[in-house]
N, CA, C and O atoms as a MOPAC input file, in Angstrom:
PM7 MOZYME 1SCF
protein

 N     90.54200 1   108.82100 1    65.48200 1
 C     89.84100 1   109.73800 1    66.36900 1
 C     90.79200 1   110.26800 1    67.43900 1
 O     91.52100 1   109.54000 1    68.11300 1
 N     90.73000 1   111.50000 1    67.53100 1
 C     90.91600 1   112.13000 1    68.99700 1
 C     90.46900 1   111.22300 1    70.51100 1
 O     89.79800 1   110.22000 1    70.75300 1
 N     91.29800 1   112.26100 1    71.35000 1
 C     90.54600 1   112.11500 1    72.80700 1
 C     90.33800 1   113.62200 1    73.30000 1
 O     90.45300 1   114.70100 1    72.71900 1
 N     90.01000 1   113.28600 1    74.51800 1
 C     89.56500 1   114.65100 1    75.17800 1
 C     90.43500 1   115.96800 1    75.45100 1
 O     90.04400 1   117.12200 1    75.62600 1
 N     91.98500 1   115.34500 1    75.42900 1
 C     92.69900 1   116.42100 1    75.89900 1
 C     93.27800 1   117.10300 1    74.28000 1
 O     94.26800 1   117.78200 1    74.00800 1
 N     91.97500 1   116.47700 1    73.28600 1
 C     92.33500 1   117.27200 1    71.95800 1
 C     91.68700 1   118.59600 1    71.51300 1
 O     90.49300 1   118.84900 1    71.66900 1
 N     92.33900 1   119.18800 1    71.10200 1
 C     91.47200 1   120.47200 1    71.13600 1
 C     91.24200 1   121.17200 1    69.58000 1
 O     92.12700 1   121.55600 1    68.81500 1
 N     89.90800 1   121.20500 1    69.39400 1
 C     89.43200 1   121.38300 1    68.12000 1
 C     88.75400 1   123.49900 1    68.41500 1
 O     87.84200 1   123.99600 1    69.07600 1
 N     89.77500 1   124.03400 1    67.55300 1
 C     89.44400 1   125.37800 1    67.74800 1
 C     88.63600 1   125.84900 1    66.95000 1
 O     88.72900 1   125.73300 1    65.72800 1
 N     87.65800 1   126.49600 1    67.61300 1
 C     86.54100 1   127.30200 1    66.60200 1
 C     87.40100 1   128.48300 1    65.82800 1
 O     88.54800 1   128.87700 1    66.04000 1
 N     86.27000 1   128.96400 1    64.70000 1
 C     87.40100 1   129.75500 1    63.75300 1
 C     87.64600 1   131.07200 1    64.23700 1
 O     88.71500 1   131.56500 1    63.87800 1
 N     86.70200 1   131.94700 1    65.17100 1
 C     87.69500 1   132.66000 1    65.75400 1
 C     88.58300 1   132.93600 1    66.67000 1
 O     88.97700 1   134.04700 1    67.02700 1
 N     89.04200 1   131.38300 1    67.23000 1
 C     90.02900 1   131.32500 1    67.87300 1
 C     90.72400 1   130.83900 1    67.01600 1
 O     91.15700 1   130.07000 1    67.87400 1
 N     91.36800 1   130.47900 1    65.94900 1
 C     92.28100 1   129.89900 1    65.28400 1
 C     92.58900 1   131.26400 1    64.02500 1
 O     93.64600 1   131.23700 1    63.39500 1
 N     91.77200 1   132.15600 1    63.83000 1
 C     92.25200 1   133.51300 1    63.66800 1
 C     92.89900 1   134.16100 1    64.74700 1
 O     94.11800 1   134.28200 1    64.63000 1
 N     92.27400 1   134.68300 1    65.94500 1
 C     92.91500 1   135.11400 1    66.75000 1
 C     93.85900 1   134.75900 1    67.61400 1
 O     94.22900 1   135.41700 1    68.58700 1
 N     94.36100 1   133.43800 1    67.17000 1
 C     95.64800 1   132.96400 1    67.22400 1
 C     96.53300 1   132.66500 1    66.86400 1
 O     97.57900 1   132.55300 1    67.50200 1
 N     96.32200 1   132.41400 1    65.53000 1
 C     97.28700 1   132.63900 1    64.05700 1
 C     98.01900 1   134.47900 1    63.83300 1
 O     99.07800 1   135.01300 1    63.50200 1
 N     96.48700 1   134.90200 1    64.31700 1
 C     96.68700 1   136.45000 1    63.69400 1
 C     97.27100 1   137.23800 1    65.32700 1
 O     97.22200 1   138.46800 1    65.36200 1
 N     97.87700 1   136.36600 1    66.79700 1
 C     98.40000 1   136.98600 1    67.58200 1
 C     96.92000 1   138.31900 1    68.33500 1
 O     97.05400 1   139.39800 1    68.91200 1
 N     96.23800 1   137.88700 1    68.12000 1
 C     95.00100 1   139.28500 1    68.23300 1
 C     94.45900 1   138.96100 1    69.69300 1
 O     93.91900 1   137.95800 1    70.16000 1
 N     94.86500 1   140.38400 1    70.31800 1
 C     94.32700 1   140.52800 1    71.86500 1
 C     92.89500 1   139.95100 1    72.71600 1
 O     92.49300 1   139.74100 1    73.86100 1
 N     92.52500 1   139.87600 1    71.49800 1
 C     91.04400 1   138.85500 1    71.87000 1
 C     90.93300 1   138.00400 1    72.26300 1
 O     89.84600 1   137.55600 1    72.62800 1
 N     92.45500 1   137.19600 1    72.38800 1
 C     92.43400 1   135.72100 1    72.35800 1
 C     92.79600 1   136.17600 1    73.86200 1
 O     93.63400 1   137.06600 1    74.00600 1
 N     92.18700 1   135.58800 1    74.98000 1
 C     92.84800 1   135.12800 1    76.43700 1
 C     93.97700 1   135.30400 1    76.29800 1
 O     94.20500 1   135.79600 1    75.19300 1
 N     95.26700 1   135.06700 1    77.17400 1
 C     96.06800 1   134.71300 1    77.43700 1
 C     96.29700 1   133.12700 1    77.47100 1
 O     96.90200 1   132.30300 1    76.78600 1
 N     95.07800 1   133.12700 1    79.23600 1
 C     94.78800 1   131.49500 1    79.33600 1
 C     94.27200 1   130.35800 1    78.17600 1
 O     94.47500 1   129.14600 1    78.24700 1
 N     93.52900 1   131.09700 1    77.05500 1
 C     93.35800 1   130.39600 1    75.96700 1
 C     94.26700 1   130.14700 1    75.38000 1
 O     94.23400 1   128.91800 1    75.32200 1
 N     95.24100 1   130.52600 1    74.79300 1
 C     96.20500 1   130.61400 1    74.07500 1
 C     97.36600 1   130.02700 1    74.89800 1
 O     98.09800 1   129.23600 1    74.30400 1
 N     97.65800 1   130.33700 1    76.31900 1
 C     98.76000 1   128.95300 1    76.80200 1
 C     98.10700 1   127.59100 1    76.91600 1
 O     98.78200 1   126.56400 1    76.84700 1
 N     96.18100 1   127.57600 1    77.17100 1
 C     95.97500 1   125.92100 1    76.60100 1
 C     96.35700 1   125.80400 1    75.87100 1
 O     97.41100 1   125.17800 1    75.97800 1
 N     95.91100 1   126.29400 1    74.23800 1
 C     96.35400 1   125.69800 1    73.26500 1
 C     98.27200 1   125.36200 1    73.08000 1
 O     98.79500 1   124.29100 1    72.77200 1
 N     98.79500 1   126.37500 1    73.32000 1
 C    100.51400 1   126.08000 1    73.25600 1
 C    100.75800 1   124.74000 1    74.19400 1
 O    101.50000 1   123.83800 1    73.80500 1
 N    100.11300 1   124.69100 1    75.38100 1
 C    100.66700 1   123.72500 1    76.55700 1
 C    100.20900 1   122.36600 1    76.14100 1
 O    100.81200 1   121.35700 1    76.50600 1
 N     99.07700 1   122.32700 1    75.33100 1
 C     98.81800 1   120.84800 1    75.17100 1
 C     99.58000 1   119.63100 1    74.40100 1
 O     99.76800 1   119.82200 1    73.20000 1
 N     99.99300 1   118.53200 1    74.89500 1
 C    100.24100 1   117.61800 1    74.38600 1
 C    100.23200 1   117.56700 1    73.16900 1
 O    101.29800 1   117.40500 1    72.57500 1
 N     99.20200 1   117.67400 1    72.57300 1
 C     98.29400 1   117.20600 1    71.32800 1
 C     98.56900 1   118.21800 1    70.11200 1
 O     99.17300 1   119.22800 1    70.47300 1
 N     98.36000 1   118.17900 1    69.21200 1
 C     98.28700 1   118.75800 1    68.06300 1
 C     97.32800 1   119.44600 1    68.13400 1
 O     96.33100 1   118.72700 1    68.07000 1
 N     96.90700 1   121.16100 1    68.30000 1
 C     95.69400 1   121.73600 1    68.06500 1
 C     95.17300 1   121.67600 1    67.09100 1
 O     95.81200 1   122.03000 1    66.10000 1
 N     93.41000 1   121.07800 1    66.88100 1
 C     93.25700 1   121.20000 1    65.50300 1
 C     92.25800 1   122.00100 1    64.84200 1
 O     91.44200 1   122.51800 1    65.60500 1
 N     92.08200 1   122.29800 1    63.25600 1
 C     91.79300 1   123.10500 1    62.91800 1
 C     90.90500 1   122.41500 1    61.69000 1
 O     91.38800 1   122.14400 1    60.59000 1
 N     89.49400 1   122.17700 1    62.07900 1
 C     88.84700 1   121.53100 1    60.85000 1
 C     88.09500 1   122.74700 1    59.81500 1
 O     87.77000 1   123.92700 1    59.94500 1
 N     88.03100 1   121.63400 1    58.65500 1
 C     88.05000 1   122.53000 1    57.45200 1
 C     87.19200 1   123.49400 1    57.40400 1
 O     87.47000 1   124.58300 1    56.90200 1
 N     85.51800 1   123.07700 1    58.15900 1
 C     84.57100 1   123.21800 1    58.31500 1
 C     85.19900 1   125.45700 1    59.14000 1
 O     84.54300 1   126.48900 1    58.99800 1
 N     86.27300 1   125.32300 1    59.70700 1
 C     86.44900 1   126.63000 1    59.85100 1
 C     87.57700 1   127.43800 1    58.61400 1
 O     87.91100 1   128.57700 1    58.93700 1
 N     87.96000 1   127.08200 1    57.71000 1
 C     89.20500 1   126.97400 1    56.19900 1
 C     87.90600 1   127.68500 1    55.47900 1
 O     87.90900 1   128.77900 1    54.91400 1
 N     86.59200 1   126.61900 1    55.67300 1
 C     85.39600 1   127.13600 1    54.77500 1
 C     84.20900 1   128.31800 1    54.72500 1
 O     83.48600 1   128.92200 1    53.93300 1
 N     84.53800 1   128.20800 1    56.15100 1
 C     84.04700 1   129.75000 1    56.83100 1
 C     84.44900 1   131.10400 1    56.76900 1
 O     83.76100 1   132.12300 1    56.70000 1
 N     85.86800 1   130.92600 1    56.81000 1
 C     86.81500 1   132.22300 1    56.34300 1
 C     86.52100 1   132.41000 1    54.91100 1
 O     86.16700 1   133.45400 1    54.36400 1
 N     86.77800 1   130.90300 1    54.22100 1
 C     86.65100 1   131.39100 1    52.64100 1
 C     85.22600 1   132.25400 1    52.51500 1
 O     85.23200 1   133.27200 1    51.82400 1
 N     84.21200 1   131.90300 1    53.07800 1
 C     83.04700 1   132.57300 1    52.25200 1
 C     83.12200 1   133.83900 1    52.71000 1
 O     83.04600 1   134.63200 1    51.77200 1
 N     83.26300 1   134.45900 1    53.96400 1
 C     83.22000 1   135.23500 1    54.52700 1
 C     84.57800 1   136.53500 1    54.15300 1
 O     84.36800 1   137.72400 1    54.39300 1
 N     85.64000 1   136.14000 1    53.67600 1
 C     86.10500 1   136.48800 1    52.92200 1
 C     85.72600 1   137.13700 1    51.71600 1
 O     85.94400 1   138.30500 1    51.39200 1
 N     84.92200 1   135.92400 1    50.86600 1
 C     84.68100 1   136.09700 1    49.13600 1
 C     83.21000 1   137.29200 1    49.62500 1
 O     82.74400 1   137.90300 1    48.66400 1
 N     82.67500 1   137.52700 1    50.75500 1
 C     81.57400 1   138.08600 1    50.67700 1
 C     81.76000 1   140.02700 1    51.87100 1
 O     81.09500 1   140.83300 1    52.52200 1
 N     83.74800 1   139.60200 1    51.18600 1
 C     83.68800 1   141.06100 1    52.47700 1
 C     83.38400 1   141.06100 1    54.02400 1
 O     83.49400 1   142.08500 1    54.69900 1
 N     83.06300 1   140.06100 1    54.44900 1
 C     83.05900 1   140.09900 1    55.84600 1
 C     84.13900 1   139.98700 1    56.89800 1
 O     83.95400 1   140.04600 1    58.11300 1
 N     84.90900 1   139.87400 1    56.48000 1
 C     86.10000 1   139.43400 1    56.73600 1
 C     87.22100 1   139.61700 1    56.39800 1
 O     87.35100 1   139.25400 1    55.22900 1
 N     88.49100 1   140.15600 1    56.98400 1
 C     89.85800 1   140.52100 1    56.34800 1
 C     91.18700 1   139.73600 1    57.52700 1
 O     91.32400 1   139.67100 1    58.74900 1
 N     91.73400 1   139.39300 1    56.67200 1
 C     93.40100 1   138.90400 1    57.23000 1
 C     94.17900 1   140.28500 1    57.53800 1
 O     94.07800 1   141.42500 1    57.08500 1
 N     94.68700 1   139.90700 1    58.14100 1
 C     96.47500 1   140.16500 1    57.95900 1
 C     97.29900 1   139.85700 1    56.79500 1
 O     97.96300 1   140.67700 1    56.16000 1
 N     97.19300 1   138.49500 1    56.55000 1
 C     97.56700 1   137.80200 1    55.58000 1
 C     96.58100 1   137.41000 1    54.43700 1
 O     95.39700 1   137.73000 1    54.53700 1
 N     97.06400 1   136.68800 1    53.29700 1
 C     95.91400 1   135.91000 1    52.21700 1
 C     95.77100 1   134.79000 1    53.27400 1
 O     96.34300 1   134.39900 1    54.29100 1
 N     94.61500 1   134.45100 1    52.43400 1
 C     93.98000 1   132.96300 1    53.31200 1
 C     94.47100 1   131.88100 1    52.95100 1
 O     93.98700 1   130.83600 1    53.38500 1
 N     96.25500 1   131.85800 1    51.49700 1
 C     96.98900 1   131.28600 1    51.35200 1
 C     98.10800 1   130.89300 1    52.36900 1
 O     98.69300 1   129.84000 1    52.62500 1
 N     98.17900 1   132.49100 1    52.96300 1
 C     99.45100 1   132.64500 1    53.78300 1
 C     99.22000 1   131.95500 1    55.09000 1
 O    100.00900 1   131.24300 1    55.71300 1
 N     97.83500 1   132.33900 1    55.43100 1
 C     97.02100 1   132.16100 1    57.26300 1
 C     97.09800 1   130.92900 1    57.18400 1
 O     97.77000 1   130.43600 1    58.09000 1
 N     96.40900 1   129.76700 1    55.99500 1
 C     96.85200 1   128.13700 1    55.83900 1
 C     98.08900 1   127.82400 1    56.14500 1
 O     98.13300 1   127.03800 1    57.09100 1
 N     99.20600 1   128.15400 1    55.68200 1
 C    100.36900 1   128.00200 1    55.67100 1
 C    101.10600 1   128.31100 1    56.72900 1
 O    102.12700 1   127.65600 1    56.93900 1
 N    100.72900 1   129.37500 1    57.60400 1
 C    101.04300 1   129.76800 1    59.29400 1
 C    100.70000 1   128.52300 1    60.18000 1
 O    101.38100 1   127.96100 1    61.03800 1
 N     99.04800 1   128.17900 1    59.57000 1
 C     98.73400 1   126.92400 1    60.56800 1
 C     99.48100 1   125.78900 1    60.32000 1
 O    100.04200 1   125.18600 1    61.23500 1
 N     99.55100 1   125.37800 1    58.95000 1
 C    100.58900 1   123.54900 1    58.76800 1
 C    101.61600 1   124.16900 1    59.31800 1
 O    102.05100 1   123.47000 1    60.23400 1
 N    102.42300 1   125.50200 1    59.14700 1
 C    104.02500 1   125.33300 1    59.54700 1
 C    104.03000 1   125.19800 1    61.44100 1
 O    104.81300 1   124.52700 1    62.11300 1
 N    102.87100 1   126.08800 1    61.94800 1
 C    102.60100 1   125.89200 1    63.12000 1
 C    102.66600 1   124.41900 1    63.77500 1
 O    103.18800 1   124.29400 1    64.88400 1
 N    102.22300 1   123.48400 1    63.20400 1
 C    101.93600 1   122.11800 1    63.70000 1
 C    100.30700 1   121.46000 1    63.86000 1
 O     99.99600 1   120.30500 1    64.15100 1
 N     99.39800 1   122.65800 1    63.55300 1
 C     97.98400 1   122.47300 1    63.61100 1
 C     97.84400 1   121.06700 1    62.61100 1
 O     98.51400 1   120.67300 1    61.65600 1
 N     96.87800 1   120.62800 1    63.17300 1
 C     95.97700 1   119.65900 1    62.36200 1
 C     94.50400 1   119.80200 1    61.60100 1
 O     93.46800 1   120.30300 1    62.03900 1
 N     94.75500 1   119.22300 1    60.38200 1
 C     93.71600 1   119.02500 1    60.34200 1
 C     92.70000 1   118.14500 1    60.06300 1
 O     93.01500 1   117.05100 1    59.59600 1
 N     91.20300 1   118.47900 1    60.31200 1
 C     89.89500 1   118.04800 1    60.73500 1
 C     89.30300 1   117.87100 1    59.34200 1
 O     88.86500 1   118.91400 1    58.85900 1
 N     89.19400 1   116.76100 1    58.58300 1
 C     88.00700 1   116.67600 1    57.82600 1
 C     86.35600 1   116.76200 1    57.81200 1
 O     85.91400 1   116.30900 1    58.86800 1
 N     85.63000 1   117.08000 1    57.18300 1
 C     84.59900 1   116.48600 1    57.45300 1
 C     84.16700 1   115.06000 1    56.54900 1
 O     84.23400 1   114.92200 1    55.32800 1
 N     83.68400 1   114.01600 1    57.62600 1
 C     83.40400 1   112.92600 1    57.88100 1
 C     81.84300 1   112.75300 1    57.49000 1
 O     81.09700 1   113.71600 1    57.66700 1
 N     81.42500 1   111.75300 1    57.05500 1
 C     79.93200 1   111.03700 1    57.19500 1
 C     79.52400 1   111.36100 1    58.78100 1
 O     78.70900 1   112.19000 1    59.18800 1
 N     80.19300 1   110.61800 1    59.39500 1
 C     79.99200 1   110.46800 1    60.68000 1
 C     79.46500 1   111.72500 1    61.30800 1
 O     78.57700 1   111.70000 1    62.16000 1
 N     79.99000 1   112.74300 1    60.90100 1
 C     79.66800 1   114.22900 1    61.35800 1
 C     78.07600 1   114.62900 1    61.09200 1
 O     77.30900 1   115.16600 1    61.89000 1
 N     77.82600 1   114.22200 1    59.79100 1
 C     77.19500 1   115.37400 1    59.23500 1
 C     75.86000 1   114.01300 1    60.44500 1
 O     75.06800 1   114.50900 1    61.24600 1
 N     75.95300 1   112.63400 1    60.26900 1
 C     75.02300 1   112.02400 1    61.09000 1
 C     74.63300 1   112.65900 1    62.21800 1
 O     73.43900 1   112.72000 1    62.51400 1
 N     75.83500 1   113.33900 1    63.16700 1
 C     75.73000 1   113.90000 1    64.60100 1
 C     75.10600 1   115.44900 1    64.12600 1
 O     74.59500 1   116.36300 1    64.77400 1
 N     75.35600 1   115.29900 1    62.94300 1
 C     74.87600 1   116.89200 1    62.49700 1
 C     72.89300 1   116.49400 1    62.50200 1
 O     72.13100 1   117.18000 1    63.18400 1
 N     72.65200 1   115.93100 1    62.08600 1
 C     71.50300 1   115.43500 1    61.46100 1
 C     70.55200 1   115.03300 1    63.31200 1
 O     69.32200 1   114.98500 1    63.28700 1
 N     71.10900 1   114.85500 1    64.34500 1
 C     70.91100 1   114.29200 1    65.07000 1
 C     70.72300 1   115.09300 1    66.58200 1
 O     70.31500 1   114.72700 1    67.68400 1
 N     71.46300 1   116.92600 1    65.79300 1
 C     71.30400 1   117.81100 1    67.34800 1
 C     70.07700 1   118.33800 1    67.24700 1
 O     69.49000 1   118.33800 1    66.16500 1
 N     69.51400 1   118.87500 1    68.41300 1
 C     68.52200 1   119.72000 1    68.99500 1
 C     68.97700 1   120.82400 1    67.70600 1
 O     70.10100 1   120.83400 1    67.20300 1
 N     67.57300 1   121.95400 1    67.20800 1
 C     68.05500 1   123.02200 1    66.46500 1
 C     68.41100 1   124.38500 1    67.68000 1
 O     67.99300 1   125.53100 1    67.51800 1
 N     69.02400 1   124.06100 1    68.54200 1
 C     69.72100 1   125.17900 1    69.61700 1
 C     69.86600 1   126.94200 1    68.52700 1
 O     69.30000 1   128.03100 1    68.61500 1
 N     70.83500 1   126.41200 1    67.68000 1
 C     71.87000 1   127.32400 1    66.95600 1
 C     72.09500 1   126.91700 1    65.84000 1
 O     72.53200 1   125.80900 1    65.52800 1
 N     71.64900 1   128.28300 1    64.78400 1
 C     71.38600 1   127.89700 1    63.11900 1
 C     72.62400 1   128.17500 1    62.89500 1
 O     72.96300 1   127.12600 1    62.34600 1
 N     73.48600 1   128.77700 1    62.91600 1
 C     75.06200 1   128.79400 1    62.22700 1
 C     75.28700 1   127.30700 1    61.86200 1
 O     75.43900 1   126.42000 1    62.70200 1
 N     75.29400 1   127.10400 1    60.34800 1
 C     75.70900 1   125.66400 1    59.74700 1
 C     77.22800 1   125.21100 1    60.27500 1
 O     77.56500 1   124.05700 1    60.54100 1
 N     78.23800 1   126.66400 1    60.38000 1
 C     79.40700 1   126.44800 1    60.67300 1
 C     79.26500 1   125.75000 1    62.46800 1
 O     79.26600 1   124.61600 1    62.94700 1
 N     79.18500 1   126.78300 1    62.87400 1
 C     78.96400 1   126.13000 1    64.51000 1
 C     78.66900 1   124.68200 1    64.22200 1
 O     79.54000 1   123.82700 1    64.06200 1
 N     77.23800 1   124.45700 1    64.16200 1
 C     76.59600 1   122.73600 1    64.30000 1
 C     77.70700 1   121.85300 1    63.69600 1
 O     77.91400 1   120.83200 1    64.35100 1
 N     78.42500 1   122.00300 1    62.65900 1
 C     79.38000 1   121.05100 1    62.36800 1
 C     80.40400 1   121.15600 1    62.98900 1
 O     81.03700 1   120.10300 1    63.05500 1
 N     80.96200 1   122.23700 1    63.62100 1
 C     81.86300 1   121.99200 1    64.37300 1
 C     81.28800 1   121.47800 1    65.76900 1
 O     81.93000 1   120.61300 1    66.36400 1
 N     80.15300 1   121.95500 1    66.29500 1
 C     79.80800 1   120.58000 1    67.03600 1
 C     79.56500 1   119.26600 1    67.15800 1
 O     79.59300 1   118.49200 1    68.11500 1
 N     79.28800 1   119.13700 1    65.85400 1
 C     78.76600 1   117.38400 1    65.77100 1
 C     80.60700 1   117.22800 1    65.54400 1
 O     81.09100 1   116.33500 1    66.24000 1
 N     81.33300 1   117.78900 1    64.90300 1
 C     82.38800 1   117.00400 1    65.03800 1
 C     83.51500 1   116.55900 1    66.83600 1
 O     84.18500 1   115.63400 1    67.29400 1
 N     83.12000 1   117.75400 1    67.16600 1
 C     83.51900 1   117.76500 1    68.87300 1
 C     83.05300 1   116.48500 1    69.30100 1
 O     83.75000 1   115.52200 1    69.62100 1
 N     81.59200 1   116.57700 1    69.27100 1
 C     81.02900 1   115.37900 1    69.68200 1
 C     81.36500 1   113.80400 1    68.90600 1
 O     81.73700 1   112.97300 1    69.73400 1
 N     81.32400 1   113.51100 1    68.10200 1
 C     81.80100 1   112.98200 1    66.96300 1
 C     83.06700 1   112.17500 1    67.74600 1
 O     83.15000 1   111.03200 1    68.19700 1
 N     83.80200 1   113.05700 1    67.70600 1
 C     85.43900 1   113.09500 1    67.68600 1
 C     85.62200 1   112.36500 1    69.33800 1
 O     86.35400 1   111.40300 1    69.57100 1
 N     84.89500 1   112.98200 1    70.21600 1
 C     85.48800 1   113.34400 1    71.71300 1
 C     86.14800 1   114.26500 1    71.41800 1
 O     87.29500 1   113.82700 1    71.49700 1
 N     86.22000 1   115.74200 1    70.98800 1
 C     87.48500 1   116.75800 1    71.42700 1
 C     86.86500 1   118.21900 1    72.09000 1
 O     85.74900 1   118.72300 1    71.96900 1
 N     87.68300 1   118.52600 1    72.59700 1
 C     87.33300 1   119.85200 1    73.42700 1
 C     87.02700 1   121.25000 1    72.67400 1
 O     88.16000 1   121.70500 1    72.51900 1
 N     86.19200 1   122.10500 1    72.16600 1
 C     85.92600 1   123.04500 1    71.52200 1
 C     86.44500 1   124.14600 1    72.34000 1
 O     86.19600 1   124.30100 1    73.53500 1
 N     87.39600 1   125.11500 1    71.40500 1
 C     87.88100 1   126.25500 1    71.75800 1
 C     87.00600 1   127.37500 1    71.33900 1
 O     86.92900 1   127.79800 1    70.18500 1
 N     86.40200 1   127.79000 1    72.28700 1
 C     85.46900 1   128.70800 1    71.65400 1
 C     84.75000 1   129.92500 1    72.63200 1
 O     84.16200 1   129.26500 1    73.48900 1
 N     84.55900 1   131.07700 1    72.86300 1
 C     83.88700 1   131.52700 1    73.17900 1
 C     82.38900 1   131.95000 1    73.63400 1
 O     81.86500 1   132.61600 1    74.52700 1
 N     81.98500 1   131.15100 1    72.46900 1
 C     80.54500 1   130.99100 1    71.99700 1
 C     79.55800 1   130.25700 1    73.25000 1
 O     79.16300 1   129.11500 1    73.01300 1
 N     79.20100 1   130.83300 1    74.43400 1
 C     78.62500 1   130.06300 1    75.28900 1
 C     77.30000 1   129.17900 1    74.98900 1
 O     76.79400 1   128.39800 1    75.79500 1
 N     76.84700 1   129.43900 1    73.72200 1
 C     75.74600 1   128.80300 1    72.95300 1
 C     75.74000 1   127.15800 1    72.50500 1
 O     74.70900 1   126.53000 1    72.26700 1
 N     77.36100 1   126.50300 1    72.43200 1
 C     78.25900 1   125.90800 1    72.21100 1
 C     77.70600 1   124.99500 1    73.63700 1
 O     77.59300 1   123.81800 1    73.29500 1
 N     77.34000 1   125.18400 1    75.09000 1
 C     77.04800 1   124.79200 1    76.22000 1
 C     75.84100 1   123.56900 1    76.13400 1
 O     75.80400 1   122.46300 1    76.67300 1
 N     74.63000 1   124.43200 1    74.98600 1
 C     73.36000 1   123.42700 1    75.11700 1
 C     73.07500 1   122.28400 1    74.76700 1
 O     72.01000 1   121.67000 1    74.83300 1
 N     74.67600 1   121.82900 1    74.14900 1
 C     74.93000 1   121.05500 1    73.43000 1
 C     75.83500 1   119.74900 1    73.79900 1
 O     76.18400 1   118.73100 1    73.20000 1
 N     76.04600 1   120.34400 1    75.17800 1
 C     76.19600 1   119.26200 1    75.72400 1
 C     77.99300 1   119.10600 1    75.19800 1
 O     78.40800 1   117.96300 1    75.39100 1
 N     78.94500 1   119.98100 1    74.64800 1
 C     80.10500 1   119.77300 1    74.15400 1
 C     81.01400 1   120.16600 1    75.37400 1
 O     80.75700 1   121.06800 1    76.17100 1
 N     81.94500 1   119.47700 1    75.39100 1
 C     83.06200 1   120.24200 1    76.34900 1
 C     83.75700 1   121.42500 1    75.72800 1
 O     84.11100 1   121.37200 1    74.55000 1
 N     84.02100 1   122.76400 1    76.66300 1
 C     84.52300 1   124.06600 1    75.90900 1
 C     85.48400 1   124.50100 1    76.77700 1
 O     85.80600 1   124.21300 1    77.93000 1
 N     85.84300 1   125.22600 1    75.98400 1
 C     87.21200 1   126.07800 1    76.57000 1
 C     87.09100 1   127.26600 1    76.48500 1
 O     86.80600 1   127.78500 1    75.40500 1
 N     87.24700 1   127.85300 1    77.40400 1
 C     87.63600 1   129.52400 1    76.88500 1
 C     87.73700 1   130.16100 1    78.56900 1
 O     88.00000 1   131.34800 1    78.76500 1

């Protein structure tokens, strides 16, 4: 497990930081560079791109071969999903139906790690955020 000063990025901050895209803060983007820790990148957002991808919603810069391969050479980590998760999954308030979100919350929570995210919805949940 993580600790707190770990930082688990939602997927459109780990696009718009892979992909350099003006969206991202500044201040977001020197947390993530300045931290100690390995920023990480669970699959639960790898799986989000894929569908969203396979369904046109979504376009790279790169293949979603290449954008993987930006993140390991980067130093990112990654986030499985765990039993343990889907329990904390099984266990939130229904705040927010995005399946992607809730697992990346139960894993925040889960984990102890800090969510990079914009998403102020991300708040009711009692997760620590960044942005």
């Amino acid at each position: 497990m993580a600790d707190a000063e770990s930082l688990l990025l939602d997927t459109h901050t780990v696009l718009w930081y892979l992909e350099n895209h003006d969206a991202l803060p500044t201040r977001v983007r020197e947390a993530i560079d300045a931290t100690g820790k390995r920023p990480i990148i669970s699959v639960v957002s790898w799986w989000e791109i894929a569908i969203k991808l396979s369904t046109n919603k979504l376009r790279l810069l790169k293949s979603l071969n290449q954008t993987y391969e930006t993140a390991e050479v980067a130093g990112f980590a990654r986030l499985s999903i765990q039993f343990d998760h889907l329990l904390t999954v099984s266990q939130l308030p229904y705040h927010h139906r995005d399946p992607f979100d809730r697992l990346l919350i139960a894993q925040a929570l889960t984990d102890d790690l800090t969510l990079v995210s914009r998403d102020s919805k991300f708040d009711a949940y009692g997760v620590r955020r960044l942005w």
